[in-house]
C-alpha positions as CSV (number, residue, x, y, z in Angstrom):
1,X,3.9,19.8,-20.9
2,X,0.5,21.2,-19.5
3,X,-1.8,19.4,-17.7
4,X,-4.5,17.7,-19.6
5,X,-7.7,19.7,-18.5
6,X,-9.7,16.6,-16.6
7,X,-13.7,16.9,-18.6
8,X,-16.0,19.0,-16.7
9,X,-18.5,16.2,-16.0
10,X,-15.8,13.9,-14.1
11,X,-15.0,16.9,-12.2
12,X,-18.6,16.9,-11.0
13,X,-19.0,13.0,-10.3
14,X,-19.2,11.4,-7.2
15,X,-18.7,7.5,-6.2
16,X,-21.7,5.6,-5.7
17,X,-22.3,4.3,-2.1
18,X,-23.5,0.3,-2.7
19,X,-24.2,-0.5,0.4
20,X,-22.2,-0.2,4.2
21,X,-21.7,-2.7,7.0
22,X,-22.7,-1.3,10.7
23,X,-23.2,-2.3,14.0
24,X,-19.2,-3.1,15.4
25,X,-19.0,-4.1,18.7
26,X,-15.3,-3.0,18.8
27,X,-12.6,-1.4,16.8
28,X,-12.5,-3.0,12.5
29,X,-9.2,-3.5,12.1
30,X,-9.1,-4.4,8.2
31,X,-11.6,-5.6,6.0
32,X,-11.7,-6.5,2.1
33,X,-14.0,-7.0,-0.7
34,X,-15.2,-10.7,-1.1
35,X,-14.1,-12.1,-4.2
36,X,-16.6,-12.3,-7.3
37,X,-19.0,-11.9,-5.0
38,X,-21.1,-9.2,-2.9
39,X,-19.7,-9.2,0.3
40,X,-17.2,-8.4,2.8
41,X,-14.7,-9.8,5.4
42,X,-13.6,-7.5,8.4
43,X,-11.8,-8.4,11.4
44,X,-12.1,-6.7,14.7
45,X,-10.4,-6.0,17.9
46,X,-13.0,-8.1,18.9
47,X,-11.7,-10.9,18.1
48,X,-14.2,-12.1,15.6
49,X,-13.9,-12.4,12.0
50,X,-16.9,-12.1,9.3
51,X,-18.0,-12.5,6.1
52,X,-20.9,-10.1,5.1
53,X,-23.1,-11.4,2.6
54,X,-25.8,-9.2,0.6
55,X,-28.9,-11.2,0.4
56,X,-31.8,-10.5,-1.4
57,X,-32.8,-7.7,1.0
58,X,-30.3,-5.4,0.2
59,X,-28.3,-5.8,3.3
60,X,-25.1,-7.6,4.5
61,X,-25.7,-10.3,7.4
62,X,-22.4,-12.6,8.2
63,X,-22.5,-16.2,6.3
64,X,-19.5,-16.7,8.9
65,X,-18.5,-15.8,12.4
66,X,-15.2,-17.1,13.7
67,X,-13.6,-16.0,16.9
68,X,-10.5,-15.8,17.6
69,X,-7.8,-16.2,20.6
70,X,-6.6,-13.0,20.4
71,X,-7.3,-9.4,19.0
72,X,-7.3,-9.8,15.3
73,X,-5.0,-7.2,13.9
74,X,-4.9,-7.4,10.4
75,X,-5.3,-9.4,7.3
76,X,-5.1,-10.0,3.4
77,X,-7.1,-12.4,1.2
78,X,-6.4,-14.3,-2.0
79,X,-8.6,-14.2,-4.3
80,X,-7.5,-17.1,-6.8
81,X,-7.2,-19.2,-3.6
82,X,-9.8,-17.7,-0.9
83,X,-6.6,-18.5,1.2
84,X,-7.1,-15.7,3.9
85,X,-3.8,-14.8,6.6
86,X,-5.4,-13.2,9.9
87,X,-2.7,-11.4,11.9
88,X,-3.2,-11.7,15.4
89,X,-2.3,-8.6,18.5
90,X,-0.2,-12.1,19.7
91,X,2.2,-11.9,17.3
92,X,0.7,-15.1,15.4
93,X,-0.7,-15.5,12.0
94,X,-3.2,-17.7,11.1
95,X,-4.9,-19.5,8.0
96,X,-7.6,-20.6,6.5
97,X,-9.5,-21.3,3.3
98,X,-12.8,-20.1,2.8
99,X,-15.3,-22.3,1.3
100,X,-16.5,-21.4,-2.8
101,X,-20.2,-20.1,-1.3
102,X,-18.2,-18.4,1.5
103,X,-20.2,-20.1,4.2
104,X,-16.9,-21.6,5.8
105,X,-13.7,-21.2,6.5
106,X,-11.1,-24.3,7.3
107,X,-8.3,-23.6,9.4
108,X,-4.4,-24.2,7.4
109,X,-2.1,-23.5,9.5
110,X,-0.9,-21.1,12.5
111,X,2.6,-18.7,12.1
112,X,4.6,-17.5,15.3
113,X,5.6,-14.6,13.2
114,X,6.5,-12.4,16.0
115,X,6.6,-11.5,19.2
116,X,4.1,-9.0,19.1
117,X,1.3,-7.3,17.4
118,X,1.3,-8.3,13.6
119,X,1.1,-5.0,11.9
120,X,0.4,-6.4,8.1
121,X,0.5,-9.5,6.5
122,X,0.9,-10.5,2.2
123,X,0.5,-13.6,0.8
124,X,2.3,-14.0,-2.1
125,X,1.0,-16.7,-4.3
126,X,3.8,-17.0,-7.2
127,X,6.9,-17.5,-4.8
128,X,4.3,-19.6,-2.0
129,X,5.7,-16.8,0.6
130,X,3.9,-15.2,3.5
131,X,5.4,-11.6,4.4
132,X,5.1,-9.9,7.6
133,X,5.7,-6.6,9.8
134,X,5.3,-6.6,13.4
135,X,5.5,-4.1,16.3
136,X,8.6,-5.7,17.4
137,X,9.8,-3.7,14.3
138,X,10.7,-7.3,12.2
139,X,9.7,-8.4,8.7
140,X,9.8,-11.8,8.0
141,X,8.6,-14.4,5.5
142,X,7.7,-17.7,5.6
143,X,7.4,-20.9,3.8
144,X,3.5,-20.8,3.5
145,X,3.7,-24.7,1.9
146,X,6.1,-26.1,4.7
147,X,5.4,-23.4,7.9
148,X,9.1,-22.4,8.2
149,X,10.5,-19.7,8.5
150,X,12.9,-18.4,5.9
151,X,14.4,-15.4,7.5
152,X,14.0,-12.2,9.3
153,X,15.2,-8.4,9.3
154,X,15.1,-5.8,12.1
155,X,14.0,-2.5,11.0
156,X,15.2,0.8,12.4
157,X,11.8,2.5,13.0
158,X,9.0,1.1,13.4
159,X,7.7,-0.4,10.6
160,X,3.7,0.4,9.2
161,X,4.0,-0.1,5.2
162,X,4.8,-3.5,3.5
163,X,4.9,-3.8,-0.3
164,X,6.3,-6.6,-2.4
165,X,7.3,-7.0,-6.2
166,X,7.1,-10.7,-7.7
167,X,9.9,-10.1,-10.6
168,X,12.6,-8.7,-8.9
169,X,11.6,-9.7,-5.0
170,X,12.1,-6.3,-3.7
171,X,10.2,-5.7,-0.9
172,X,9.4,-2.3,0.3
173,X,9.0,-1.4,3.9
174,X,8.1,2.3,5.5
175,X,8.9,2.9,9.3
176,X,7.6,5.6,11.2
177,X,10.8,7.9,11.5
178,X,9.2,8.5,7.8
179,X,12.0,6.1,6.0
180,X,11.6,3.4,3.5
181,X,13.7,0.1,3.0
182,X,14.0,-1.7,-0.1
183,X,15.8,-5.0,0.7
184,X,16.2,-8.1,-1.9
185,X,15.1,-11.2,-1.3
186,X,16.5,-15.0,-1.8
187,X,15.0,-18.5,-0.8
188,X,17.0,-18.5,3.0
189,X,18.5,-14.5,3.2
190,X,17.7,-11.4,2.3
191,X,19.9,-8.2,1.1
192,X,19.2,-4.6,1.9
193,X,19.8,-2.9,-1.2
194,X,18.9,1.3,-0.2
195,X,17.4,3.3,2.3
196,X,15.5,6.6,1.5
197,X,13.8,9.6,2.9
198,X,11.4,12.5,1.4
199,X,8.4,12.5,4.3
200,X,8.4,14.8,7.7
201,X,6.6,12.3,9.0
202,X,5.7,8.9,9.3
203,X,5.2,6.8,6.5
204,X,1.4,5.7,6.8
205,X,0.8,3.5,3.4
206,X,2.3,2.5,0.9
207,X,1.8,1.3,-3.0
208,X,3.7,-0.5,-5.7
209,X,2.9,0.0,-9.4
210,X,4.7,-3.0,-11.3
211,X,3.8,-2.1,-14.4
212,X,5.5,1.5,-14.4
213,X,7.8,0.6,-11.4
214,X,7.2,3.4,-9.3
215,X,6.3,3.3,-5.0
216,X,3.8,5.6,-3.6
217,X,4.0,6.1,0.2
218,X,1.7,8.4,1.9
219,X,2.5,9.8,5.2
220,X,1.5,11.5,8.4
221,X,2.8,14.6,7.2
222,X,-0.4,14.6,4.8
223,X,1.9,14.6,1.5
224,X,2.2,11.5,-1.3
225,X,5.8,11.1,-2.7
226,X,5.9,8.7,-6.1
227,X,9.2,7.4,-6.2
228,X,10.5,6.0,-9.9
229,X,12.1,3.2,-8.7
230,X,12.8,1.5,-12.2
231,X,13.6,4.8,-14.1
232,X,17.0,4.6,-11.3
233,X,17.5,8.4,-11.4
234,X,15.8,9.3,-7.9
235,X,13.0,11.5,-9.4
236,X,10.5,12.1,-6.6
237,X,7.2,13.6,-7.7
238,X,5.1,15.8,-4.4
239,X,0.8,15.2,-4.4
240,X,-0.6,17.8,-2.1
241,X,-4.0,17.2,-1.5
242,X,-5.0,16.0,1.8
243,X,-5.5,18.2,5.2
244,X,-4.5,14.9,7.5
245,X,-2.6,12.2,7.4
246,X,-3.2,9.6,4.8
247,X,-4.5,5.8,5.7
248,X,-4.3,4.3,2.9
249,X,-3.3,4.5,-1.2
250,X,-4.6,2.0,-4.1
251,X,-3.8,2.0,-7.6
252,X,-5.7,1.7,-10.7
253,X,-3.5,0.1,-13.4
254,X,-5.9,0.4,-16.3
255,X,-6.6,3.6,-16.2
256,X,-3.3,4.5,-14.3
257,X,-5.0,7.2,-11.4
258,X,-4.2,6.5,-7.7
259,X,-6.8,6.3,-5.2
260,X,-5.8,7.9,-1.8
261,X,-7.8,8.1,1.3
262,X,-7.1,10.0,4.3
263,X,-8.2,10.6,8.2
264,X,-9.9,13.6,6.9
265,X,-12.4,11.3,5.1
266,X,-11.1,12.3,1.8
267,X,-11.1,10.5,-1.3
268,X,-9.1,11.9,-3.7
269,X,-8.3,10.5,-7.6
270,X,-5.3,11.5,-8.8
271,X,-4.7,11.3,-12.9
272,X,-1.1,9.8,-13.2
273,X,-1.3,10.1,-17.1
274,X,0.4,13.3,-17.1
275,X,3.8,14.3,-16.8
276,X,4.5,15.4,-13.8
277,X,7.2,17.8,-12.2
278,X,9.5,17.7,-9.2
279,X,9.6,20.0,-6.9
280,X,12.2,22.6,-6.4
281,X,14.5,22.6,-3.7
282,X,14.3,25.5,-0.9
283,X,17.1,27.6,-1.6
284,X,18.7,29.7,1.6
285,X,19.5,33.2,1.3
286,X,20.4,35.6,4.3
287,X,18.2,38.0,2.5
288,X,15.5,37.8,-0.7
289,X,16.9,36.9,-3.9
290,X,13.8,39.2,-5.5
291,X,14.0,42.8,-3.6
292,X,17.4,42.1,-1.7
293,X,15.7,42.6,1.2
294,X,17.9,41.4,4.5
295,X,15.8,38.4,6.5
296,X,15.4,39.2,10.3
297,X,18.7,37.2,11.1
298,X,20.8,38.7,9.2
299,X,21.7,41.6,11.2
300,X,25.1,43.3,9.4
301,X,23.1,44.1,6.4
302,X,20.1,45.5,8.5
303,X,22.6,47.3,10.1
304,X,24.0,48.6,7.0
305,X,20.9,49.6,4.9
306,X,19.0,50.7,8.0
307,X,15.9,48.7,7.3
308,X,14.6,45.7,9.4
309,X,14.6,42.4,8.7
310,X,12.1,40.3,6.6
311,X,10.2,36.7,7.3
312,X,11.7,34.2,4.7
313,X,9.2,32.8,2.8
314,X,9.6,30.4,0.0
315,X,8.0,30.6,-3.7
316,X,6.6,26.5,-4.1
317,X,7.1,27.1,-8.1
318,X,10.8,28.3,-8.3
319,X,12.4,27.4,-4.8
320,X,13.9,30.9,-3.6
321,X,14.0,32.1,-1.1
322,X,11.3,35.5,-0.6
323,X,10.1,38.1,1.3
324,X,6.2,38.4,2.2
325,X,6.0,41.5,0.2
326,X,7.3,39.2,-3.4
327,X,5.3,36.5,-2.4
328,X,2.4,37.8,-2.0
329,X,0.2,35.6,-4.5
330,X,-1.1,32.1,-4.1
331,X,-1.6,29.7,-6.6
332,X,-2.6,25.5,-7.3
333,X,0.7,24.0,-9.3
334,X,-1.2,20.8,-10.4
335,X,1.4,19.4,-12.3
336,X,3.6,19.9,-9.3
337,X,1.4,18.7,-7.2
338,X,-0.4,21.0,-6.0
339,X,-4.0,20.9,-5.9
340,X,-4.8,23.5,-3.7
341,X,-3.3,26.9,-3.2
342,X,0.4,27.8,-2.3
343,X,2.2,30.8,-1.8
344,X,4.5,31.5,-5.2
345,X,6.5,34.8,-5.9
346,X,5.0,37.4,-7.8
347,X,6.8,36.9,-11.1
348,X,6.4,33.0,-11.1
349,X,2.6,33.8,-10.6
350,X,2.5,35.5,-13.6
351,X,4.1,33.1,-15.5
352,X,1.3,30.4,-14.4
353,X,-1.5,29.9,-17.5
354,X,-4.6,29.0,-16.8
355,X,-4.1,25.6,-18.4
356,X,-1.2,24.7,-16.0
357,X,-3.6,25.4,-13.3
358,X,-6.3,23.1,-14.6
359,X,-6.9,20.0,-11.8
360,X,-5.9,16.4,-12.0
361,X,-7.4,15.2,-9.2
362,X,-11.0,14.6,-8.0
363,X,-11.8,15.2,-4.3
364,X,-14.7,13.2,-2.8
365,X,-16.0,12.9,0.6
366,X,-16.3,9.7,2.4
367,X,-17.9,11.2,5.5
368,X,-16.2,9.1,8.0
369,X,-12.6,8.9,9.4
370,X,-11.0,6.2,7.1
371,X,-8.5,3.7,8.4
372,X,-8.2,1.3,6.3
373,X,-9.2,0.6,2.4
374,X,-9.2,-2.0,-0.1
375,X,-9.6,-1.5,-3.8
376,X,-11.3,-4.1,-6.2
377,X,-9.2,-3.1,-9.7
378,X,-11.5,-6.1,-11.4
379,X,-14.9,-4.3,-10.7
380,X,-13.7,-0.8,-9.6
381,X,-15.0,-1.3,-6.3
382,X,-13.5,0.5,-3.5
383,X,-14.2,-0.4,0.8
384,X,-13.3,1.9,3.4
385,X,-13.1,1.0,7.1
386,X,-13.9,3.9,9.5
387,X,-12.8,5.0,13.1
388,X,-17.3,5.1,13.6
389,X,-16.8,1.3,13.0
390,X,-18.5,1.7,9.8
391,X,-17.7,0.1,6.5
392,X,-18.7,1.0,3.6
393,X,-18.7,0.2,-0.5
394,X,-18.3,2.4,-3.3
395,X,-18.6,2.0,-6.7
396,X,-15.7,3.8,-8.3
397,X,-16.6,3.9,-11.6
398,X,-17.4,7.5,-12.4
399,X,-15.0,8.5,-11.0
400,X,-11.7,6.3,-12.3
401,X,-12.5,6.5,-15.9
């Protein structure tokens, strides 16, 4: 199936920039959109954490300022509660409410999660469970009515991606040796049901799609793998579109595009309404399965046909292995993929229409180093957290449509 040609006007739109939050005395490590509201709540490194109003003005001043004990590391916020879970650089998470005109916030309760740095933190309203990765490389959970904790599990790298599904209680977890851990869990225990692999690098974000059942996890390496997870036959579609690593990845159910952001200051919307194509596998050869050609190690046949050996190449379309002579084209593979131009053989270039060239992705520039992102599905609003200390508010409209 070709790609569905995205119209030539959404090509050519751009978010709108709302409003941004400066003026960080320190490091924002996470912020969110306020709920049904306009505003925003970052925590820093600083210690503080605020809730940016937008008055009548135009601009966002802080209806709260709260300082905590220690570095504030991370967070996530409920929006049918206003509950809001603050990890902490001490290994503690703590909780509070947030007042309906967002003026206030009442302290809950206080978590000694782990012994470390909390790395991410989810609330998860239907089961009343509060999930956790630390950099002493545990997840737990907790009780979030009665304070207890309800288990823990070591994992092998360290962990930087938490994700959780509410009808099967799978949880999802990607470690930096570029793994992810799907383990299954009960009331008191917890069972690790797979491991898998697909990255070079680390795994930087992660994002769970319920309704189609599929995980996206961005990594270091600068590649998005979307894993179908519910379809059970290990099908693991490639998105190429980012020169650095990615920070963060939402997902637009309605309209069924991902939204990933990287430390290039991309924004890029991918169409997931198409069907998409794995991969090939690199094939080896000890010379190229297009000219026969003997590679550079392969020294009896060099020796034999008197000619010297050939770089290997491979074709992105087909897999085989080539020379530089039969590979000399470049092309965009879309539905593979590929959104920007990679070296294919000469006879798969040819075989490449127009229309299976045609983009399914937009490419936007956020014009600061993202770190961190939160998407509003409800209003199609999308914050991004730079390294500048700079957050800022997009409309995404235009663009997810």
């Amino acid at each position: 199936m070709a790609a569905q040609p995205l119209p030539a006007e959404l090509l050519t739109r751009r978010p709108l920039l709302l409003g941004q939050v400066e003026g960080a005395q320190d490091v924002v490590s996470m912020a969110a959109i306020v709920p049904k509201e306009e505003g925003l709540i970052s925590v820093s490194e600083d210690r503080t954490v605020r809730v940016w109003l937008k008055r009548d003005n135009g601009l966002y001043w802080p209806s709260i300022y709260h300082t905590m004990p220690s570095p504030c590391s991370c967070m996530c916020i409920n929006p049918e509660t206003r509950r809001l879970s603050i990890g902490l650089d001490n290994g503690t998470i703590s909780e509070f409410i947030l007042s309906e005109d967002y003026n206030k916030m009442t302290p809950v309760k206080s978590y000694q999660a782990h012994q470390s740095r909390v790395l991410m933190v989810l609330f998860v309203l239907e089961m009343e469970w509060l999930l956790s990765i630390g950099q002493d490389k545990l997840f737990t959970w907790h009780c979030s009515e009665s304070g207890q904790r309800l288990g823990t599990y070591r994992v092998s790298g360290g962990p930087c991606g938490l994700q959780f599904d509410v009808d099967t209680r799978h949880v999802f977890i990607g470690d930096h040796s570029g793994q992810v851990t799907i383990l299954k869990l009960e009331q008191e225990n917890c069972n690790l049901i797979t491991t898998f692999r697909g990255h070079t690098g680390g795994i930087t974000a992660l994002c769970w799609d319920p309704a189609q059942r599929v995980l996206f996890s961005g990594s270091s390496d600068h590649s998005i793998i979307m894993w179908d997870i519910g379809g059970r036959k290990g099908t693991a579609i490639e998105l190429q579109g980012h020169n650095d690593k990615i920070q963060s990845l939402s997902y637009a159910h309605h309209t069924r595009q991902l939204i990933s952001c990287g430390a290039d200051g991309g924004i890029v919307v991918w169409n997931m309404d198409v069907e998409r194509q794995e991969t090939p596998e690199w094939l080896d050869s000890d010379s190229c399965q297009k000219c026969d050609q003997p590679f550079f190690w392969n020294f009896k046949q060099m020796w034999d046909s008197k000619k010297i050996g050939l770089r290997q190449h491979h074709c992105r379309k087909c897999g085989k292995a080539v020379c530089g002579k039969c590979s000399s084209k470049r092309s965009s593979i879309p539905l593979m993929g590929f959104e920007f131009e990679v070296r294919v053989c000469d006879s798969c270039f040819e075989s490449i229409t127009d229309e299976e060239r045609a983009p399914t992705a937009t490419f936007h520039d956020s014009k600061h180093n993202v770190t961190h992102v939160h998407f509003d599905a409800t209003r199609v609003w999308l914050l991004t957290s730079g390294a500048d200390r700079i957050i800022k508010l997009w409309d995404m409209t235009p663009v997810v449509s």
